[in-house]
VEXMIVEX-917107 format. One record per atom (N, C-alpha, C): residue in one letter; x, y, z. Coordinates in steps of 0.02 Angstrom, whole numbers, plus 50000, padded with zeros to 5 digits. Example, Ala and Ser with C-alpha at 12.3 -4.5 7.8 and 13.67 -1.06 7.14 Angstrom:
<atoms>
A506604971650390A506154977550390A506604983550390S506424988850354S506844994750357S506455000250394
</atoms>
This chain:
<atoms>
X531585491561914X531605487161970X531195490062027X531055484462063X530565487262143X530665493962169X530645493762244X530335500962266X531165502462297X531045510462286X531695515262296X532085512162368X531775510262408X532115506262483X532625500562454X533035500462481X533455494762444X533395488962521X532915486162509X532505483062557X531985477262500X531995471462548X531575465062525X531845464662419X531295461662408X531445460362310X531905464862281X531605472662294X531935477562235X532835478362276X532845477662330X533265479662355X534045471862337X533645467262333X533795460162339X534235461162229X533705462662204X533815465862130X534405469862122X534385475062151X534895479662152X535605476562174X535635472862221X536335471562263X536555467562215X536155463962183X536425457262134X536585460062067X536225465062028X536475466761966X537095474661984X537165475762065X537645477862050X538275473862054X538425469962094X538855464462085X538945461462024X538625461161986X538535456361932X538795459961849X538665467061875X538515467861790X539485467861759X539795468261799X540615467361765X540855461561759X540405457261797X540405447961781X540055447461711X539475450461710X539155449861647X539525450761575X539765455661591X540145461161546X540795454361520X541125452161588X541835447061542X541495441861521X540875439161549X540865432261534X540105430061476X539925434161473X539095435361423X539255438761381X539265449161356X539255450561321X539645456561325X540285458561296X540545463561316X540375469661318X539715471161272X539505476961267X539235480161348X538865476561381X538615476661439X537825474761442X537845470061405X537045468461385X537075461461422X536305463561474X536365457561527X535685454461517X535765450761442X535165446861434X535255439761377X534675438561352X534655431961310X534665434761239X534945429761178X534905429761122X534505427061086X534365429061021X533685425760969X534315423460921X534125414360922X534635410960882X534105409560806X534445412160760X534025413360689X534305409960639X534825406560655X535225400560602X536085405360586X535935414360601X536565417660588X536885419060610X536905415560687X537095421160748X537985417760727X537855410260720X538805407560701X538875404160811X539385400260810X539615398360868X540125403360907X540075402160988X540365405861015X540395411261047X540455413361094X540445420361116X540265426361100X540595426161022X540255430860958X539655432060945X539445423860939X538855422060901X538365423860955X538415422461032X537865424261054X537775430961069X538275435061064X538395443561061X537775443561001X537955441060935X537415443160864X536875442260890X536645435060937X536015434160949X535615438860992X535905441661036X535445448061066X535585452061042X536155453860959X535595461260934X534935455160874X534965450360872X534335446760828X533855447260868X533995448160931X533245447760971X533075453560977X533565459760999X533275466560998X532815469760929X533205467660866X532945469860821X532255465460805X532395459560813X531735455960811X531085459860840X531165461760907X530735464660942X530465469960924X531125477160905X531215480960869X530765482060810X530585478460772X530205477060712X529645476560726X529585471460784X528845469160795X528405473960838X528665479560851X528345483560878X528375490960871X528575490360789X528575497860743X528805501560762X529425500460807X529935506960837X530065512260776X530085516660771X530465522160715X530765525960752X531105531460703X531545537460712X531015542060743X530065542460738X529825547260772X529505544860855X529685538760856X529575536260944X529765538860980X529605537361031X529815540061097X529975533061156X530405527961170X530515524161199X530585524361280X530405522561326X530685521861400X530965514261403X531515514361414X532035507361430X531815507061478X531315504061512X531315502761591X531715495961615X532185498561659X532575491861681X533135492261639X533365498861614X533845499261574X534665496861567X534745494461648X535465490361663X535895493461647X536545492061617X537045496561603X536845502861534X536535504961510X535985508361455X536195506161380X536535498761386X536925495461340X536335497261269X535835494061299X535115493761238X534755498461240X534725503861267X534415510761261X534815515461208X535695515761219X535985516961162X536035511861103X535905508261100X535665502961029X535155506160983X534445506461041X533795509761007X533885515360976X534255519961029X534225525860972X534725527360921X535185523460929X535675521260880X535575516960801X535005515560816X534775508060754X534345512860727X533825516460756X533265518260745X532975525560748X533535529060779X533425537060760X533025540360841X532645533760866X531965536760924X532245539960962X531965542961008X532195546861060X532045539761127X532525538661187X532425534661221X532635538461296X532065536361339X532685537661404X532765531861432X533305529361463X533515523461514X533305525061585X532895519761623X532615521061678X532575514161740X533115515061785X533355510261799X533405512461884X532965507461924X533215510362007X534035510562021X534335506462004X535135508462008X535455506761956X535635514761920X536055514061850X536575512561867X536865506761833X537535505861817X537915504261768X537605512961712X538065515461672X538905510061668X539035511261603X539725507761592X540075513461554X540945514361554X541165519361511X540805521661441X540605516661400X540725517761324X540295525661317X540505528261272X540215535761237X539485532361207X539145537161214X538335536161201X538115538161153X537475538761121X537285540461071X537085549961073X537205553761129X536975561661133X536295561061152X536105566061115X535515569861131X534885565461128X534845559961099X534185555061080X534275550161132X534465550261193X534755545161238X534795549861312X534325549061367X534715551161445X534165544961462X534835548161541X534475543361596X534225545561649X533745542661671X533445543961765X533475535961793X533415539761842X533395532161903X532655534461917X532415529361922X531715527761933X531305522461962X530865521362017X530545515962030X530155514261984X529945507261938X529375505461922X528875504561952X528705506762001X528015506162027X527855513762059X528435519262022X528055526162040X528455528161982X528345531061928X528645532761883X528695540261855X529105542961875X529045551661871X528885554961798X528375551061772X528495553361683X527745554761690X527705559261656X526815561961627X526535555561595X525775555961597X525235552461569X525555551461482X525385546361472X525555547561384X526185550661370X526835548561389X527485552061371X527715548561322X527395541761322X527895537961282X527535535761213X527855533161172X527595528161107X527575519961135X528365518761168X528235513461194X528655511961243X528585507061294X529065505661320X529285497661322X530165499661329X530305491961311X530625490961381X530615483061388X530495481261465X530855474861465X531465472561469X531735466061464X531915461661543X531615456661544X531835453861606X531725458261702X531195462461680X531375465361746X530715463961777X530075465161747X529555464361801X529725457461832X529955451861834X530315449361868X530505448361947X530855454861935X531325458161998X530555463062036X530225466062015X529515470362063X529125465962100X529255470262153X528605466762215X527985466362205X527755473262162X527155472062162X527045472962081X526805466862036X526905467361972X526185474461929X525825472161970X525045476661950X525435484561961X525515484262022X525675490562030X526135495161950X526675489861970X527085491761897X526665491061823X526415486561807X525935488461744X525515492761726X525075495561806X524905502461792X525185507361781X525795508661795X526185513561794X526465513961735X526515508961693X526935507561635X526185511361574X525565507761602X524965508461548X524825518261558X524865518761616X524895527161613X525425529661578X526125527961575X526435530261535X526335531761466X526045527761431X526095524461361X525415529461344X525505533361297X525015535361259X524425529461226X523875532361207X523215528961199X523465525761128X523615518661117X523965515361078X524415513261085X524835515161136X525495513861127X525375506561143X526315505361141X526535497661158X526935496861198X527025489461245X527265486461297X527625481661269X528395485061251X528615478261238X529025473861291X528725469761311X529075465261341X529245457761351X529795455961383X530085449961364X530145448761460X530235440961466X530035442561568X530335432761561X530595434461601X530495424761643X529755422961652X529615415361652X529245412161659X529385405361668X528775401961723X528725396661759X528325391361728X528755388561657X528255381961624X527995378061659X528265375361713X527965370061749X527595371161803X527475378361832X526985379861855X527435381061937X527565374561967X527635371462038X528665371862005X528825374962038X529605374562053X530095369062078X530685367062058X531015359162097X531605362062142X531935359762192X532385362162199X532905363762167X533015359162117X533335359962085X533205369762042X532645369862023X532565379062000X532875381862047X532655381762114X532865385462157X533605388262181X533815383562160X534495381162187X534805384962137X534745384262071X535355386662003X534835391661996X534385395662000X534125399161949X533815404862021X533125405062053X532835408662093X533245410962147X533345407562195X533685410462238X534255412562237X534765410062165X535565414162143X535245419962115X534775424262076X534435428662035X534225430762100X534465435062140X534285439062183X533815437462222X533675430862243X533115429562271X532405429262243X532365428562183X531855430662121X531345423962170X530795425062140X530125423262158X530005417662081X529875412762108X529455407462039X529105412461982X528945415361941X528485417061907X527965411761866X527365420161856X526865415261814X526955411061761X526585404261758X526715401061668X526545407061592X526765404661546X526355411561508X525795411461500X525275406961506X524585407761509X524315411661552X524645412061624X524425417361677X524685422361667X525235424661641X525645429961626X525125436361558X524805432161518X524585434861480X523835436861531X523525432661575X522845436261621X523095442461644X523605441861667X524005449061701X523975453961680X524235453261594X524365459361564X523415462061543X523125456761550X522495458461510X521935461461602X522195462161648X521995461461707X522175472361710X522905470561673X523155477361692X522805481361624X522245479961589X522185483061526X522295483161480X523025479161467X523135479461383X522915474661367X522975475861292X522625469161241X523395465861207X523155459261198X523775456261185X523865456361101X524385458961068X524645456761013X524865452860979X525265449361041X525785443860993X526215440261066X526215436561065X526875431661124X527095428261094X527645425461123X528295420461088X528505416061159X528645409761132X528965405961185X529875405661168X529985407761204X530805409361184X531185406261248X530875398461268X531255398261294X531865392361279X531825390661218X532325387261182X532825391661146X532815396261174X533435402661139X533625405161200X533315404361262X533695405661318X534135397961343X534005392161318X534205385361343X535075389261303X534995390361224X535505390861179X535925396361219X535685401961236X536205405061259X536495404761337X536225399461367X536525396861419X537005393561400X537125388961355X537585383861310X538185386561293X538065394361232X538325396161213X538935398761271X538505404161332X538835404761384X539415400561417X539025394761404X539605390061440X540155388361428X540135387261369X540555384561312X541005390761333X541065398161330X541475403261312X541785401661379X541425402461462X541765402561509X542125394961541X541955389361524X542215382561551X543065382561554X543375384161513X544105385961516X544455390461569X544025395761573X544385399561630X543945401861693X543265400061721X543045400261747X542455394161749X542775388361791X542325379461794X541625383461823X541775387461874X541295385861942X540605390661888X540675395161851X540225397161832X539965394161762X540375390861720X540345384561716X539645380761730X539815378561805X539445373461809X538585376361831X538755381861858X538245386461881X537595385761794X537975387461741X537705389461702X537235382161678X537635378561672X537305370461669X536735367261717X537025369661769X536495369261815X535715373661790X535895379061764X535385382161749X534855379761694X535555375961640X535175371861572X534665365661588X535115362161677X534555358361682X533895361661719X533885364061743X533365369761768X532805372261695X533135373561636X532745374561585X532215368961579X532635363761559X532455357361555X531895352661596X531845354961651X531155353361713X530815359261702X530655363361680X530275367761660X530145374161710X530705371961747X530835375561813X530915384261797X531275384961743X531385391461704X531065392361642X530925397561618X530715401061529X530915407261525X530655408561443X530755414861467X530355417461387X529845423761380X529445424661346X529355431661327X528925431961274X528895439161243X528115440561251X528015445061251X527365448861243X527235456761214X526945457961155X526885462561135X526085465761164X526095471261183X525475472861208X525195480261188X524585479561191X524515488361167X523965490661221X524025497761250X523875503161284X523065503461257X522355499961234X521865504861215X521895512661202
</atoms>
Protein backbone atom coordinates (compact mmCIF):
# COMPACT_ATOMS: atom_id res chain seq x y z
CA UNK A 1 0.00 0.00 0.00
CA UNK A 2 0.94 3.90 -0.46
CA UNK A 3 3.47 5.96 1.32
CA UNK A 4 4.57 5.23 5.08
CA UNK A 5 2.47 8.74 6.19
CA UNK A 6 -0.83 7.49 7.00
CA UNK A 7 -1.99 10.54 5.13
CA UNK A 8 -4.16 11.06 1.69
CA UNK A 9 -4.71 7.25 -0.45
CA UNK A 10 -2.17 5.02 1.46
CA UNK A 11 -3.21 6.38 4.65
CA UNK A 12 -7.10 6.31 3.54
CA UNK A 13 -6.00 2.21 2.66
CA UNK A 14 -4.68 1.55 5.86
CA UNK A 15 -7.59 2.95 8.19
CA UNK A 16 -10.08 0.88 6.09
CA UNK A 17 -8.35 -2.58 5.90
CA UNK A 18 -7.66 -2.07 9.44
CA UNK A 19 -11.20 -1.78 10.35
CA UNK A 20 -12.18 -4.21 8.01
CA UNK A 21 -10.07 -7.20 8.08
CA UNK A 22 -12.23 -8.98 11.26
CA UNK A 23 -15.40 -8.00 9.19
CA UNK A 24 -13.73 -9.77 6.42
CA UNK A 25 -12.69 -12.61 8.40
CA UNK A 26 -16.81 -13.34 9.75
CA UNK A 27 -18.42 -12.46 6.73
CA UNK A 28 -16.04 -13.50 3.40
CA UNK A 29 -13.50 -15.97 4.39
CA UNK A 30 -12.51 -17.26 7.68
CA UNK A 31 -9.12 -17.88 6.93
CA UNK A 32 -8.41 -14.10 6.65
CA UNK A 33 -8.24 -13.89 2.96
CA UNK A 34 -9.55 -10.46 1.82
CA UNK A 35 -10.15 -11.15 -1.79
CA UNK A 36 -12.14 -12.71 -4.90
CA UNK A 37 -12.65 -16.33 -5.99
CA UNK A 38 -12.03 -18.32 -9.42
CA UNK A 39 -15.48 -20.13 -9.90
CA UNK A 40 -14.32 -23.42 -11.98
CA UNK A 41 -17.67 -25.44 -11.86
CA UNK A 42 -16.03 -27.05 -8.17
CA UNK A 43 -16.05 -24.49 -5.86
CA UNK A 44 -20.08 -26.06 -4.74
CA UNK A 45 -22.60 -23.18 -3.15
CA UNK A 46 -22.14 -21.11 -0.20
CA UNK A 47 -19.77 -19.68 2.01
CA UNK A 48 -17.65 -22.82 1.61
CA UNK A 49 -17.74 -22.76 -1.89
CA UNK A 50 -16.49 -19.31 -2.22
CA UNK A 51 -13.68 -20.09 0.54
CA UNK A 52 -12.64 -23.14 -2.46
CA UNK A 53 -12.86 -20.41 -4.98
CA UNK A 54 -9.97 -18.25 -3.78
CA UNK A 55 -7.74 -21.20 -3.19
CA UNK A 56 -8.92 -21.97 -7.35
CA UNK A 57 -7.78 -18.64 -8.03
CA UNK A 58 -4.56 -18.69 -6.01
CA UNK A 59 -3.54 -21.88 -7.44
CA UNK A 60 -4.75 -20.91 -10.79
CA UNK A 61 -2.33 -18.08 -10.68
CA UNK A 62 0.07 -20.21 -8.86
CA UNK A 63 0.51 -22.41 -11.95
CA UNK A 64 0.43 -19.77 -14.31
CA UNK A 65 3.37 -18.30 -13.18
CA UNK A 66 5.70 -21.39 -12.38
CA UNK A 67 5.88 -20.76 -8.66
CA UNK A 68 8.06 -23.83 -7.22
CA UNK A 69 9.66 -25.00 -4.01
CA UNK A 70 13.02 -23.08 -5.46
CA UNK A 71 11.24 -19.36 -5.71
CA UNK A 72 11.56 -16.76 -3.89
CA UNK A 73 8.03 -14.83 -3.57
CA UNK A 74 7.34 -11.11 -2.14
CA UNK A 75 3.46 -10.99 -1.13
CA UNK A 76 3.26 -7.37 -1.61
CA UNK A 77 0.06 -6.18 0.01
CA UNK A 78 0.16 -9.20 2.03
CA UNK A 79 -3.06 -8.29 4.42
CA UNK A 80 -3.51 -10.60 7.14
CA UNK A 81 -0.32 -13.04 5.53
CA UNK A 82 -3.40 -15.42 5.04
CA UNK A 83 -1.84 -16.14 1.23
CA UNK A 84 1.80 -15.76 1.88
CA UNK A 85 1.38 -18.79 4.32
CA UNK A 86 -0.63 -20.68 1.55
CA UNK A 87 2.42 -20.10 -0.98
CA UNK A 88 4.81 -21.49 1.01
CA UNK A 89 2.63 -24.00 2.28
CA UNK A 90 1.33 -25.40 -1.31
CA UNK A 91 4.59 -24.91 -2.85
CA UNK A 92 7.68 -25.28 -0.69
CA UNK A 93 8.97 -21.28 -1.94
CA UNK A 94 10.41 -19.17 0.34
CA UNK A 95 7.95 -15.93 0.66
CA UNK A 96 8.08 -12.76 2.63
CA UNK A 97 4.73 -10.80 3.39
CA UNK A 98 5.08 -7.10 2.83
CA UNK A 99 2.40 -4.97 3.84
CA UNK A 100 2.41 -1.00 5.07
CA UNK A 101 0.18 -2.14 7.99
CA UNK A 102 0.34 -5.84 8.93
CA UNK A 103 -2.53 -7.17 10.31
CA UNK A 104 -1.29 -10.50 11.08
CA UNK A 105 -4.21 -12.83 12.47
CA UNK A 106 -3.57 -15.61 15.34
CA UNK A 107 -3.29 -18.77 13.17
CA UNK A 108 0.39 -20.61 13.47
CA UNK A 109 2.36 -20.10 10.21
CA UNK A 110 4.23 -21.99 8.02
CA UNK A 111 8.19 -21.25 9.98
CA UNK A 112 11.06 -20.59 8.38
CA UNK A 113 9.83 -20.29 4.47
CA UNK A 114 7.44 -17.40 5.54
CA UNK A 115 8.38 -13.67 7.47
CA UNK A 116 7.18 -10.45 7.40
CA UNK A 117 8.18 -6.65 6.97
CA UNK A 118 6.09 -3.70 6.72
CA UNK A 119 6.98 -1.94 3.78
CA UNK A 120 6.03 0.97 1.44
CA UNK A 121 5.42 -0.02 -2.20
CA UNK A 122 6.84 2.79 -3.60
CA UNK A 123 10.26 2.43 -1.53
CA UNK A 124 10.92 -1.08 -1.05
CA UNK A 125 13.81 -2.09 1.31
CA UNK A 126 14.77 -5.31 -0.72
CA UNK A 127 17.97 -5.55 -3.00
CA UNK A 128 17.93 -5.37 -6.87
CA UNK A 129 16.89 -8.90 -8.10
CA UNK A 130 15.76 -10.50 -4.64
CA UNK A 131 12.97 -12.01 -5.93
CA UNK A 132 11.70 -14.83 -8.55
CA UNK A 133 8.45 -13.18 -8.32
CA UNK A 134 6.18 -11.11 -6.84
CA UNK A 135 2.58 -11.68 -6.22
CA UNK A 136 0.43 -8.59 -5.86
CA UNK A 137 -3.43 -8.96 -5.30
CA UNK A 138 -5.75 -6.00 -5.31
CA UNK A 139 -3.39 -3.43 -3.99
CA UNK A 140 -1.79 -1.21 -6.64
CA UNK A 141 -5.20 0.00 -6.39
CA UNK A 142 -4.76 1.54 -3.02
CA UNK A 143 -0.90 3.55 -4.33
CA UNK A 144 -0.72 7.08 -5.09
CA UNK A 145 1.68 6.86 -7.30
CA UNK A 146 1.23 3.59 -9.47
CA UNK A 147 4.72 4.08 -11.75
CA UNK A 148 6.44 4.79 -8.85
CA UNK A 149 5.35 1.36 -7.38
CA UNK A 150 6.03 -0.68 -10.61
CA UNK A 151 9.43 0.48 -10.61
CA UNK A 152 10.08 -0.63 -7.46
CA UNK A 153 8.40 -3.91 -7.93
CA UNK A 154 10.58 -4.32 -11.64
CA UNK A 155 13.85 -3.60 -9.52
CA UNK A 156 12.92 -6.13 -7.27
CA UNK A 157 12.36 -9.00 -9.57
CA UNK A 158 15.40 -10.55 -10.98
CA UNK A 159 16.12 -10.34 -14.93
CA UNK A 160 13.09 -12.70 -15.85
CA UNK A 161 11.28 -12.70 -13.18
CA UNK A 162 7.42 -12.31 -12.81
CA UNK A 163 4.66 -9.85 -11.73
CA UNK A 164 1.93 -11.58 -10.75
CA UNK A 165 -0.84 -9.57 -10.53
CA UNK A 166 -4.52 -9.32 -10.20
CA UNK A 167 -5.91 -5.25 -9.57
CA UNK A 168 -9.49 -3.63 -10.00
CA UNK A 169 -10.45 -2.17 -13.11
CA UNK A 170 -12.68 0.48 -14.73
CA UNK A 171 -14.68 -1.33 -17.82
CA UNK A 172 -16.54 1.54 -18.56
CA UNK A 173 -13.94 3.88 -18.48
CA UNK A 174 -16.18 7.13 -16.95
CA UNK A 175 -17.60 6.08 -13.38
CA UNK A 176 -21.70 6.45 -12.25
CA UNK A 177 -22.62 7.40 -9.06
CA UNK A 178 -23.85 4.72 -8.51
CA UNK A 179 -19.72 3.08 -8.52
CA UNK A 180 -19.01 5.64 -6.35
CA UNK A 181 -21.40 5.30 -3.92
CA UNK A 182 -21.18 1.15 -3.27
CA UNK A 183 -17.74 0.55 -4.44
CA UNK A 184 -14.91 3.79 -4.63
CA UNK A 185 -15.55 5.92 -2.08
CA UNK A 186 -16.71 2.84 0.65
CA UNK A 187 -12.99 1.12 -0.53
CA UNK A 188 -11.14 3.68 1.22
CA UNK A 189 -11.69 6.36 -0.96
CA UNK A 190 -10.14 4.30 -3.92
CA UNK A 191 -9.74 6.31 -7.18
CA UNK A 192 -11.73 4.96 -10.58
CA UNK A 193 -9.00 2.83 -12.15
CA UNK A 194 -7.65 2.14 -15.58
CA UNK A 195 -9.87 -0.07 -18.18
CA UNK A 196 -7.58 -3.15 -18.88
CA UNK A 197 -6.48 -1.90 -22.11
CA UNK A 198 -4.77 1.07 -20.27
CA UNK A 199 -3.77 -1.03 -17.47
CA UNK A 200 -1.77 -3.23 -19.73
CA UNK A 201 0.11 0.47 -21.42
CA UNK A 202 1.13 0.87 -17.79
CA UNK A 203 2.64 -2.22 -17.16
CA UNK A 204 4.39 -2.01 -20.64
CA UNK A 205 5.27 1.89 -19.80
CA UNK A 206 6.89 0.44 -16.52
CA UNK A 207 8.96 -2.24 -18.70
CA UNK A 208 7.48 -5.42 -18.49
CA UNK A 209 6.29 -7.47 -21.28
CA UNK A 210 2.95 -8.86 -21.03
CA UNK A 211 2.29 -12.66 -20.79
CA UNK A 212 -1.07 -13.38 -20.30
CA UNK A 213 -4.36 -11.25 -18.79
CA UNK A 214 -7.67 -12.52 -17.82
CA UNK A 215 -10.92 -10.70 -17.43
CA UNK A 216 -12.16 -11.97 -14.15
CA UNK A 217 -14.61 -9.88 -13.72
CA UNK A 218 -17.50 -12.34 -13.80
CA UNK A 219 -15.90 -14.30 -10.84
CA UNK A 220 -15.76 -11.19 -8.90
CA UNK A 221 -19.80 -10.46 -9.83
CA UNK A 222 -20.02 -14.53 -8.35
CA UNK A 223 -18.32 -13.87 -5.31
CA UNK A 224 -20.18 -10.84 -4.46
CA UNK A 225 -23.39 -13.19 -4.74
CA UNK A 226 -21.93 -15.82 -3.05
CA UNK A 227 -21.06 -13.19 -0.21
CA UNK A 228 -24.41 -12.20 0.03
CA UNK A 229 -26.22 -15.05 0.14
CA UNK A 230 -23.89 -16.16 3.41
CA UNK A 231 -24.45 -12.65 5.18
CA UNK A 232 -28.39 -11.57 4.30
CA UNK A 233 -29.64 -13.50 7.43
CA UNK A 234 -27.64 -11.94 9.96
CA UNK A 235 -26.27 -8.92 8.68
CA UNK A 236 -29.20 -6.98 5.87
CA UNK A 237 -27.17 -3.74 5.82
CA UNK A 238 -24.07 -5.45 4.42
CA UNK A 239 -26.29 -7.34 2.60
CA UNK A 240 -27.38 -4.70 0.74
CA UNK A 241 -23.99 -2.98 0.54
CA UNK A 242 -22.81 -6.08 -1.29
CA UNK A 243 -25.69 -5.89 -3.97
CA UNK A 244 -25.19 -2.61 -4.39
CA UNK A 245 -21.81 -3.51 -5.41
CA UNK A 246 -23.26 -6.40 -7.96
CA UNK A 247 -25.07 -3.55 -9.50
CA UNK A 248 -21.96 -1.52 -9.72
CA UNK A 249 -20.39 -4.69 -11.54
CA UNK A 250 -23.08 -4.58 -13.86
CA UNK A 251 -22.59 -0.67 -15.25
CA UNK A 252 -19.18 -1.53 -15.66
CA UNK A 253 -18.47 0.77 -12.95
CA UNK A 254 -16.18 -2.09 -11.31
CA UNK A 255 -13.75 -5.23 -12.68
CA UNK A 256 -11.35 -6.81 -11.75
CA UNK A 257 -8.26 -8.53 -13.76
CA UNK A 258 -5.12 -10.53 -13.99
CA UNK A 259 -1.94 -9.84 -15.54
CA UNK A 260 0.99 -11.96 -15.76
CA UNK A 261 4.14 -9.99 -16.55
CA UNK A 262 7.81 -10.59 -16.92
CA UNK A 263 10.93 -8.43 -15.73
CA UNK A 264 13.26 -8.50 -19.29
Amino acid sequence: MGGQDETGAAGRSVAYYRRAADAYAATWDDRGRMHWGYFDGASGPGPDGLGRAIDAWDALACRLAGITQDSTVLDLGCGTGATAAWLARTTGCAVVGADLHLHLDSRPRTGSHVRFVRADAMRLPFQHGAFTHVWCQAMLCHVEDRAAALDQIRRALRPGGLLVLDDIITPAGEVSDLGRRFYYDRVAGMRPQPDRRAYVAHLRAAGFTIERTMDLTAHMRTSYERATDHVRGHSPETAAIYQGVIRAIDAGDVGWAFFLCRRP
